[in-house]
DRENVODREN-158788 format. One record per residue (C-alpha): residue number from 0; residue in three letters; x negated, y, z negated. Coordinates in steps of 0.05 Angstrom, whole numbers, plus 5000, padded with zeros to 4 digits. Example, Ala and Ser with C-alpha at 12.3 -4.5 7.8 and 13.67 -1.06 7.14 Angstrom:
<pts>
+-----+------+------+------+------+
! seq ! type !    u !    v !    w !
+-----+------+------+------+------+
!   0 !  ALA ! 4754 ! 4910 ! 4844 !
!   1 !  SER ! 4727 ! 4979 ! 4857 !
+-----+------+------+------+------+
</pts>
This chain:
<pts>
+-----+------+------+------+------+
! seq ! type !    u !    v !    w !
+-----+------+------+------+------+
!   0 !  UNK ! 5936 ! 5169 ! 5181 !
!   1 !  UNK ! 5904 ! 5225 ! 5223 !
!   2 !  UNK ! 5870 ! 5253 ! 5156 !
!   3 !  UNK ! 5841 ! 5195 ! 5137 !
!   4 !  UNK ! 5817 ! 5179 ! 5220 !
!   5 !  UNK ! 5783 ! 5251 ! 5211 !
!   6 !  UNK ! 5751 ! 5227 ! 5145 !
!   7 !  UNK ! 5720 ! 5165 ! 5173 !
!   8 !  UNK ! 5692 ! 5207 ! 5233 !
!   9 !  UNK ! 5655 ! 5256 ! 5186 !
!  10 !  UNK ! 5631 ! 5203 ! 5137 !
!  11 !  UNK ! 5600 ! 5173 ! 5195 !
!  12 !  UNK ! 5568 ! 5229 ! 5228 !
!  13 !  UNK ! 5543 ! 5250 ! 5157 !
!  14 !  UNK ! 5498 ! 5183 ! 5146 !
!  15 !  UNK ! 5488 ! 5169 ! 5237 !
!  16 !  UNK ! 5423 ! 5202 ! 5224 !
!  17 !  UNK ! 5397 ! 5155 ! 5167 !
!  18 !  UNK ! 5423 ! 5095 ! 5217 !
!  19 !  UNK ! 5391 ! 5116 ! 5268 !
!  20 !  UNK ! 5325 ! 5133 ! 5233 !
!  21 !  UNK ! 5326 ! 5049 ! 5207 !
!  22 !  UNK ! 5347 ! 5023 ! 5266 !
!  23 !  UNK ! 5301 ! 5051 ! 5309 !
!  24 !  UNK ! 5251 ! 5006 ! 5278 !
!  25 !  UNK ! 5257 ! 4930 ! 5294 !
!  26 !  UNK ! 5198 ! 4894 ! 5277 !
!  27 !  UNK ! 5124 ! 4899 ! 5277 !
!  28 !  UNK ! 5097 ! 4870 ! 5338 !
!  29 !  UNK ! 5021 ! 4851 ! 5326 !
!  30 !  UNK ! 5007 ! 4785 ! 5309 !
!  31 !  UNK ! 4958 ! 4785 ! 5260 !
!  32 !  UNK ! 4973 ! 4827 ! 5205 !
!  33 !  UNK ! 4924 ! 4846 ! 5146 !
!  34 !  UNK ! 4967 ! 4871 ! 5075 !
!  35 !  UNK ! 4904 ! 4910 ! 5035 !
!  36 !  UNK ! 4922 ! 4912 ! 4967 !
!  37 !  UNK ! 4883 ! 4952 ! 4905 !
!  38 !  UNK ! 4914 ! 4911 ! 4860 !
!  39 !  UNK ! 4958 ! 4841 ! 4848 !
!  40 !  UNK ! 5029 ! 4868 ! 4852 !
!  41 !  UNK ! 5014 ! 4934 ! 4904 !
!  42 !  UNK ! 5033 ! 4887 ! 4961 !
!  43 !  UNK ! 5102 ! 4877 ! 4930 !
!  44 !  UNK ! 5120 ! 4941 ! 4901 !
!  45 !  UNK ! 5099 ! 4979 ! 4967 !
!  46 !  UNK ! 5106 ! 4932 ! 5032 !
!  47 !  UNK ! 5157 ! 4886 ! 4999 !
!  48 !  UNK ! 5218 ! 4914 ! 5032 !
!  49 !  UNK ! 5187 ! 4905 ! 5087 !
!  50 !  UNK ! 5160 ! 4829 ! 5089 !
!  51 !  UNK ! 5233 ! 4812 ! 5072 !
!  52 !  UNK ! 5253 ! 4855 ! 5131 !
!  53 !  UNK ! 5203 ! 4813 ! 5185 !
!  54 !  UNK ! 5227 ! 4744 ! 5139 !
!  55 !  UNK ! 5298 ! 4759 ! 5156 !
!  56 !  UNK ! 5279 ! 4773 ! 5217 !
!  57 !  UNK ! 5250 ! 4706 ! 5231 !
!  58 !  UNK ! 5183 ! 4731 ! 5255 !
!  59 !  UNK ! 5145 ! 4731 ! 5199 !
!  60 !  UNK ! 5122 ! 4650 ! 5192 !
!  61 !  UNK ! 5098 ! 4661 ! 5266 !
!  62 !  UNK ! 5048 ! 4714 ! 5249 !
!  63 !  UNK ! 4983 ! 4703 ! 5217 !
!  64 !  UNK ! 4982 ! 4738 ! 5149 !
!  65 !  UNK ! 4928 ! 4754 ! 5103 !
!  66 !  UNK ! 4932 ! 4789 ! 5037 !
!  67 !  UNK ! 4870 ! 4820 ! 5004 !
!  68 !  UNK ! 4877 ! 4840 ! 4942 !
!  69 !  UNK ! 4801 ! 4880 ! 4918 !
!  70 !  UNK ! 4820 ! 4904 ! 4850 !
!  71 !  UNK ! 4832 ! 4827 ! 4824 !
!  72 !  UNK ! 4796 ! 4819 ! 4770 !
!  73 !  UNK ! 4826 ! 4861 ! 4710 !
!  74 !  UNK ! 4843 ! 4865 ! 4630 !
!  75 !  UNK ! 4904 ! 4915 ! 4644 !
!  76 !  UNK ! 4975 ! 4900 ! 4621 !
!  77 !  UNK ! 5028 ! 4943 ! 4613 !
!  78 !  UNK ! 5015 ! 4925 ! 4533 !
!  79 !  UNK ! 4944 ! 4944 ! 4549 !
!  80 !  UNK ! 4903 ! 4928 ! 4479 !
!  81 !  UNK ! 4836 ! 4957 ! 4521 !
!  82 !  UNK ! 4793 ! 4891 ! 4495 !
!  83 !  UNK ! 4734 ! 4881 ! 4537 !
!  84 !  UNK ! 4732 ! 4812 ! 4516 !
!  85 !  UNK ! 4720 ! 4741 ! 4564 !
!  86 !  UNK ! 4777 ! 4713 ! 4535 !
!  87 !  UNK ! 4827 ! 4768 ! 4557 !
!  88 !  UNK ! 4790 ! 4782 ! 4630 !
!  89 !  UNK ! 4798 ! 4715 ! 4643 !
!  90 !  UNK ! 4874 ! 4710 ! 4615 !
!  91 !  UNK ! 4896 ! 4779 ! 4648 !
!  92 !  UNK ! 4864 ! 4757 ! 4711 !
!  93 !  UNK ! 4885 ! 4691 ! 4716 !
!  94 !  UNK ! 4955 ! 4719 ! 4695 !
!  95 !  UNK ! 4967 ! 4766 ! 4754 !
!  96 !  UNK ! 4933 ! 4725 ! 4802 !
!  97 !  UNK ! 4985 ! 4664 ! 4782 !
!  98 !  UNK ! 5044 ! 4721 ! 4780 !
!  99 !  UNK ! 5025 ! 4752 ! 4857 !
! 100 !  UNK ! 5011 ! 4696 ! 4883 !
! 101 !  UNK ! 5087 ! 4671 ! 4865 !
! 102 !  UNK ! 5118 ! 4722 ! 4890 !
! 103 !  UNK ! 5076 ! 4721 ! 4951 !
! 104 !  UNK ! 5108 ! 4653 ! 4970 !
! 105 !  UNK ! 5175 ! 4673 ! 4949 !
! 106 !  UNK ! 5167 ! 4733 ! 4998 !
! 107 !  UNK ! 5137 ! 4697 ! 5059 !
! 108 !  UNK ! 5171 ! 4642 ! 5045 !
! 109 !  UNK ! 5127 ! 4584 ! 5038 !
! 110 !  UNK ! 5061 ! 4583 ! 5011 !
! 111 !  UNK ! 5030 ! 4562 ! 5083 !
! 112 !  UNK ! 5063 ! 4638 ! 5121 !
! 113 !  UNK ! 5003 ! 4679 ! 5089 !
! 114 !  UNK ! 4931 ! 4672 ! 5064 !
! 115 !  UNK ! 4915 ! 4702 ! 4996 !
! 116 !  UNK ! 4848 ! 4733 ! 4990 !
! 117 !  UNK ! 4813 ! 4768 ! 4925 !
! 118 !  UNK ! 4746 ! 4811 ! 4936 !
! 119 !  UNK ! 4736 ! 4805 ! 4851 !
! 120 !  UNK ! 4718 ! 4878 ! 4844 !
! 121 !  UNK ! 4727 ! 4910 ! 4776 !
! 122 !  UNK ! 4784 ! 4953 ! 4766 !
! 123 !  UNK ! 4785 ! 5024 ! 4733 !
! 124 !  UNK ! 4795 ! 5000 ! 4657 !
! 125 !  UNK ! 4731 ! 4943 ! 4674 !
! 126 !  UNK ! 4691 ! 4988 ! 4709 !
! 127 !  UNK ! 4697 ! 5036 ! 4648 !
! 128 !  UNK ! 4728 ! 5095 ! 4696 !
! 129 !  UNK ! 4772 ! 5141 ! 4660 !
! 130 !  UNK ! 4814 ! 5201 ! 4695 !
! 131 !  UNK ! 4875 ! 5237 ! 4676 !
! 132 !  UNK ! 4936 ! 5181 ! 4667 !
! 133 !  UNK ! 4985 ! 5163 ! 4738 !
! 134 !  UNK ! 5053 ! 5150 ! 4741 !
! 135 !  UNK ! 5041 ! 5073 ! 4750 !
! 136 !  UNK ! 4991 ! 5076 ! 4683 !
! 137 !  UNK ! 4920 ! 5080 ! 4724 !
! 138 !  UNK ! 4872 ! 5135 ! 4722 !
! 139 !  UNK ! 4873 ! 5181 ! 4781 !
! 140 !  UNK ! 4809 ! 5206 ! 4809 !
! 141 !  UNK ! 4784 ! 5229 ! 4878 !
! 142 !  UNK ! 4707 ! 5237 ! 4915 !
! 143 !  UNK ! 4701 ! 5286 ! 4861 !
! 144 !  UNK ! 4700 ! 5235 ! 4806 !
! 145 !  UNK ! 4658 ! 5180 ! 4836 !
! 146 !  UNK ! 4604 ! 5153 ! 4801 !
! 147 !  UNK ! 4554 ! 5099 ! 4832 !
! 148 !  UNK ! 4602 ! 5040 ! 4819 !
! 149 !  UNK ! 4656 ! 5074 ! 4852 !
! 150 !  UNK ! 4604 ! 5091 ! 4919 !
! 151 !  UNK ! 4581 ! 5014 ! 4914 !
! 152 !  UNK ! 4653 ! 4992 ! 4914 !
! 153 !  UNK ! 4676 ! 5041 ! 4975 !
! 154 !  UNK ! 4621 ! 5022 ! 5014 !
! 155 !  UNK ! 4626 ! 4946 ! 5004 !
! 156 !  UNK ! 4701 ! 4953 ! 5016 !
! 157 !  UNK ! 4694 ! 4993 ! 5087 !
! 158 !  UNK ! 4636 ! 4939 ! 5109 !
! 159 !  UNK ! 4688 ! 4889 ! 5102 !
! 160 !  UNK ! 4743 ! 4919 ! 5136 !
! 161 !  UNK ! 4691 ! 4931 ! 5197 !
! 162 !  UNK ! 4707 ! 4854 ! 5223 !
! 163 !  UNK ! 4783 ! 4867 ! 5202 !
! 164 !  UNK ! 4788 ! 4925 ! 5251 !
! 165 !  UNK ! 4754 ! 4903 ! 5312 !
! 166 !  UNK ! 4808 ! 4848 ! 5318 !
! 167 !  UNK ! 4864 ! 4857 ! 5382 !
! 168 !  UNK ! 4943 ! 4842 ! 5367 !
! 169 !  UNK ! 4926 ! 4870 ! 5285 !
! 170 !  UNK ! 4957 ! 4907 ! 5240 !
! 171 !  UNK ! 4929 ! 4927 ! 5175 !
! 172 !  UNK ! 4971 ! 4954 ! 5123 !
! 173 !  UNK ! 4936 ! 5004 ! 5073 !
! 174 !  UNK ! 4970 ! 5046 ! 5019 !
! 175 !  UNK ! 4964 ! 5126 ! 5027 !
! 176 !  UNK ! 4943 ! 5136 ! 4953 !
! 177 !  UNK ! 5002 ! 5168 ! 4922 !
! 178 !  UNK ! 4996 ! 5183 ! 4856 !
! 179 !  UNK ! 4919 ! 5187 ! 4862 !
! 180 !  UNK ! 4903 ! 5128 ! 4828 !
! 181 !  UNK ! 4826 ! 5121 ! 4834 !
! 182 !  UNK ! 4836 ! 5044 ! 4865 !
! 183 !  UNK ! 4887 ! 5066 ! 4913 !
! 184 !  UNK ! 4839 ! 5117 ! 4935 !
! 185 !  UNK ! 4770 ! 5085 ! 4940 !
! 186 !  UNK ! 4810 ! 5026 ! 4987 !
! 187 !  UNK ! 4843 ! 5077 ! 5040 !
! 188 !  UNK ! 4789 ! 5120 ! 5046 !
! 189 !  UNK ! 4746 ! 5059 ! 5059 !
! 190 !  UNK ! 4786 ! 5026 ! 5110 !
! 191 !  UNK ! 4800 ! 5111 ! 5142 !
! 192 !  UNK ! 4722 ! 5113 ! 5145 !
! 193 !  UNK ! 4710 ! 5030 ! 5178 !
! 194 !  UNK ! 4765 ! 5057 ! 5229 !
! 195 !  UNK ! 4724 ! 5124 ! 5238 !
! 196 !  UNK ! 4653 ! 5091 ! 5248 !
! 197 !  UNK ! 4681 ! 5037 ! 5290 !
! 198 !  UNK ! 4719 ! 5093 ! 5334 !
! 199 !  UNK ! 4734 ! 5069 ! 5409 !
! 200 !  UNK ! 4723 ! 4992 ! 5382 !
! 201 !  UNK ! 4769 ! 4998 ! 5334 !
! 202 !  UNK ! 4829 ! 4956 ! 5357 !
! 203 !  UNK ! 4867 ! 4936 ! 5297 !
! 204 !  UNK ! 4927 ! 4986 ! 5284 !
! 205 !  UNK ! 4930 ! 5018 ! 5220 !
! 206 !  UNK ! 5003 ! 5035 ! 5178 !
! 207 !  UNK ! 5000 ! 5072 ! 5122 !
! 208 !  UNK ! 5054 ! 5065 ! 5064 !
! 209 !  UNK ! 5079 ! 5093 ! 5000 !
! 210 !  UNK ! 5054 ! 5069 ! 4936 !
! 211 !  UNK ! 5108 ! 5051 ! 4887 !
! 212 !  UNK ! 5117 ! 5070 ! 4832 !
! 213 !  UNK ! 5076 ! 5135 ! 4849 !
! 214 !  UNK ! 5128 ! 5159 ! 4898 !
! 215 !  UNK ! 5190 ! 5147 ! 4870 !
! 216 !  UNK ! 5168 ! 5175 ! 4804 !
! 217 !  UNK ! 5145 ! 5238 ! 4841 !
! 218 !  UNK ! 5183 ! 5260 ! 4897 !
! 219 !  UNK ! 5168 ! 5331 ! 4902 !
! 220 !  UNK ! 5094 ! 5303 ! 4920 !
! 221 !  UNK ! 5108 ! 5240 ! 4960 !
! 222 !  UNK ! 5083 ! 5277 ! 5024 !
! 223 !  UNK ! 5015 ! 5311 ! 4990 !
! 224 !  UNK ! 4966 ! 5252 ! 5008 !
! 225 !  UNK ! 4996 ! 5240 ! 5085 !
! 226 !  UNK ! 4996 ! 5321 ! 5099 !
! 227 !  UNK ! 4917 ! 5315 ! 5070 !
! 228 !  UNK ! 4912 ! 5266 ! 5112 !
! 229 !  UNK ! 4947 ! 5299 ! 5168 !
! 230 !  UNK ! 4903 ! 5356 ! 5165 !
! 231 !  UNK ! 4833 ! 5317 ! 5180 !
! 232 !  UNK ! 4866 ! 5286 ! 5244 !
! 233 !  UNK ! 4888 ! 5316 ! 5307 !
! 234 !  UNK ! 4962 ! 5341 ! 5312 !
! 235 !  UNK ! 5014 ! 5285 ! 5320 !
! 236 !  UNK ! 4959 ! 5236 ! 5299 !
! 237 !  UNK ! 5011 ! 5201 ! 5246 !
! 238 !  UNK ! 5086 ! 5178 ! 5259 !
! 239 !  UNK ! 5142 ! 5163 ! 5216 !
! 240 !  UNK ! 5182 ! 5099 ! 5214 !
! 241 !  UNK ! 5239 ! 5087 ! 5159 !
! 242 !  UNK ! 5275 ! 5023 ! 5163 !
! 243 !  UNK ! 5331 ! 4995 ! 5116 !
! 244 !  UNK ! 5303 ! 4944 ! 5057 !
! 245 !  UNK ! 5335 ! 4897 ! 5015 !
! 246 !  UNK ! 5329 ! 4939 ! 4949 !
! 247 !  UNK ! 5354 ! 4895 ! 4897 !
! 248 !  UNK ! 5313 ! 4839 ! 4925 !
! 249 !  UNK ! 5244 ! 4876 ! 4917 !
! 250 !  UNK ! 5273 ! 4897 ! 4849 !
! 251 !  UNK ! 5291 ! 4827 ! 4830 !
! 252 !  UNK ! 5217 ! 4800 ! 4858 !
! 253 !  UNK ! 5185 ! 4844 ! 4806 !
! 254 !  UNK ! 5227 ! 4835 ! 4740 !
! 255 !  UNK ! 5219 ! 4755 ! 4755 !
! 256 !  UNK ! 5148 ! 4748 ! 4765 !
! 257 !  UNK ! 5105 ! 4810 ! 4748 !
! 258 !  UNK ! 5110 ! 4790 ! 4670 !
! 259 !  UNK ! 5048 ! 4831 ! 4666 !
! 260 !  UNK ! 5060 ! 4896 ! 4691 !
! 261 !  UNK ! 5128 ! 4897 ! 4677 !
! 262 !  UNK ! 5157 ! 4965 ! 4653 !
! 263 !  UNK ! 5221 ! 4995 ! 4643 !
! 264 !  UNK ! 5193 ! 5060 ! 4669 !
! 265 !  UNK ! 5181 ! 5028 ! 4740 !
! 266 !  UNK ! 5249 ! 5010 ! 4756 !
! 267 !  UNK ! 5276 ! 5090 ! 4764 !
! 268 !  UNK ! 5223 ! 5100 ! 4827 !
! 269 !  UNK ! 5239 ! 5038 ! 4853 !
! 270 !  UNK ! 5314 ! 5040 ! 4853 !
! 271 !  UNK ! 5310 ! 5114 ! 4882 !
! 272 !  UNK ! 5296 ! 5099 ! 4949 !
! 273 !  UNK ! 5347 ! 5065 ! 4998 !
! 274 !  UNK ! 5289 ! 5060 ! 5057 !
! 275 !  UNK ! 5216 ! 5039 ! 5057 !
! 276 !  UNK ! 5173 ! 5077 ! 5101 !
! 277 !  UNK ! 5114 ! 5075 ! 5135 !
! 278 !  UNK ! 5057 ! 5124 ! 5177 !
! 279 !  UNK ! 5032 ! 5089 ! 5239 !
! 280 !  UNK ! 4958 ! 5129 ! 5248 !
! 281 !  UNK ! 4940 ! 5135 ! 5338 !
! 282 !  UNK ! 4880 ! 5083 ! 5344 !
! 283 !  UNK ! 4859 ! 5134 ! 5397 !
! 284 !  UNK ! 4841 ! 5187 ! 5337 !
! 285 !  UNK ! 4812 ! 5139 ! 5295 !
! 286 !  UNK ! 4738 ! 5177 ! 5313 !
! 287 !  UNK ! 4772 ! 5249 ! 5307 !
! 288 !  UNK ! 4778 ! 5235 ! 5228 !
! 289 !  UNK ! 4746 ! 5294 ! 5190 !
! 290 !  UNK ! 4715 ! 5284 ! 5128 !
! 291 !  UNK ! 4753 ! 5287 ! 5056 !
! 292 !  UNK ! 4750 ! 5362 ! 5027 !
! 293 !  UNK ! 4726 ! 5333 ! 4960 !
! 294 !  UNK ! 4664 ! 5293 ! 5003 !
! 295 !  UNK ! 4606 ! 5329 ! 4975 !
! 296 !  UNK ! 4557 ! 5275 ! 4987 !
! 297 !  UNK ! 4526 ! 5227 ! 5055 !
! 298 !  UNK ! 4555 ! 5174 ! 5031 !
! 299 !  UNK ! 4628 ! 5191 ! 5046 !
! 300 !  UNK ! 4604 ! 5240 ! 5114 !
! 301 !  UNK ! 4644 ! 5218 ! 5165 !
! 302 !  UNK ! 4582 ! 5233 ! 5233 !
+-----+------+------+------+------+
</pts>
């Protein structure tokens, strides 16, 4: 009996810290929060664990929630034929839009807890980008690799966020780019330069989180994108918070609606991972932010 007494105790203390580390999170306590997607399904596959979490929590159809997804209109599938005709725009599009919206009001829970918002830019394959291949599928690309339709797209997307981020009681939600897909990147480091320009009257608090499948598929670089982002910020300028998710529900979420971008090679990343995390960025540095080291040009100067 004693044995098994001394077993228990050191099973416990072995996994206290990985309690501790999701407990110490409760909920998110701004009011109006702002999900900012690249793509239809990025919502899901990152934040889903936790928009459950605040669901279960009961909070979530008291806040006022708005996704915007900018990357929505799109001929990618994960059969991707590469045919730049109308016919399969408008079916791809019209696809995922029907697919995230679904699992949008599965997630929130009623169709009236969020508002679903599409900006209609191009995405990589329509804008005729091409970089080396991601784990999710997309081409990567950074500053380096922007052409003018990538500059229009960054600048219309931080001009946008401007209004987002001067709201009180906000969060916005923005993905740190893992992977490098060129999408994931042109959206944060729009949104990281709106909450530069906009320094002291910036009020709206900003939570970074890791893209899936990106991370999952490549652990040994999950942290590369937050330490480059660590480095153009003051010390202590980003914090950690892990919480708990319901794993097989965010699993079960994409195999039933994501018809689209369904593939067997997502479900590894996404099972490998037992807690969601997420960076919470100091509004008070948001005007210490140093440029990107691939900026080159004015257009991405942060002054």
């Amino acid at each position: 009996m004693n044995s098994i007494k001394t077993a228990a105790a050191v099973l416990t203390l072995a996994i206290a810290p990985s309690i501790v580390s999701a407990q110490s999170y409760s909920t998110i306590p701004e009011q109006n929060i702002y999900f900012l997607s690249p793509h239809p399904d990025d919502i899901l596959l990152t934040f889903g664990g936790l928009i459950s979490k605040l669901a279960n929590e009961g909070s979530i159809e008291h806040k006022t929630n708005v996704t915007e997804v900018f990357f929505s209109l799109s001929n990618y599938s994960t059969n991707h034929l590469d045919i730049l005709t109308n016919k399969r725009v408008l079916d791809i599009t019209k696809m995922r839009f029907n697919e995230d919206f679904s699992a949008h009001t599965e997630m929130f829970g009623s169709w009236d807890n969020f508002r679903y918002k599409t900006a209609g830019f191009y995405d990589a394959p329509l804008r005729l980008y091409e970089g080396s291949p991601t784990a999710g599928g997309g081409p990567a690309g950074s500053f380096a690799d922007f052409r003018q339709a990538e500059i229009d797209v960054y600048n219309r997307i931080a001009a946008d966020i401007t209004p987002i981020l001067k709201q009180q009681d906000c969060a916005a939600f923005v993905l740190l780019a893992n992977g490098s897909h060129i999408d994931h990147f042109i959206v944060r480091e729009a949104v990281m330069k709106a909450a530069h320009d906009l320094g002291n009257d910036a009020q709206c608090q900003i939570y970074f989180g890791e893209d899936q499948p990106y991370t999952g598929a490549n652990p040994d670089k999950a942290e590369d994108e937050l330490n480059s982002i660590k480095a153009r910020l003051p010390h202590d300028a980003i914090s950690k918070i892990s919480y708990w998710y319901d794993k097989d529900y965010k699993l079960d979420l994409f195999k039933k609606y994501y018809l689209s971008q369904y593939d067997l090679g997502y479900i590894p990343p996404l099972e490998s991972a037992e807690f969601e995390n997420i960076y919470k960025w100091d509004k008070s540095t948001y005007g210490d932010l140093q440029k990107h080291q691939l900026c080159s040009l004015e257009y991405c100067t942060l002054k």
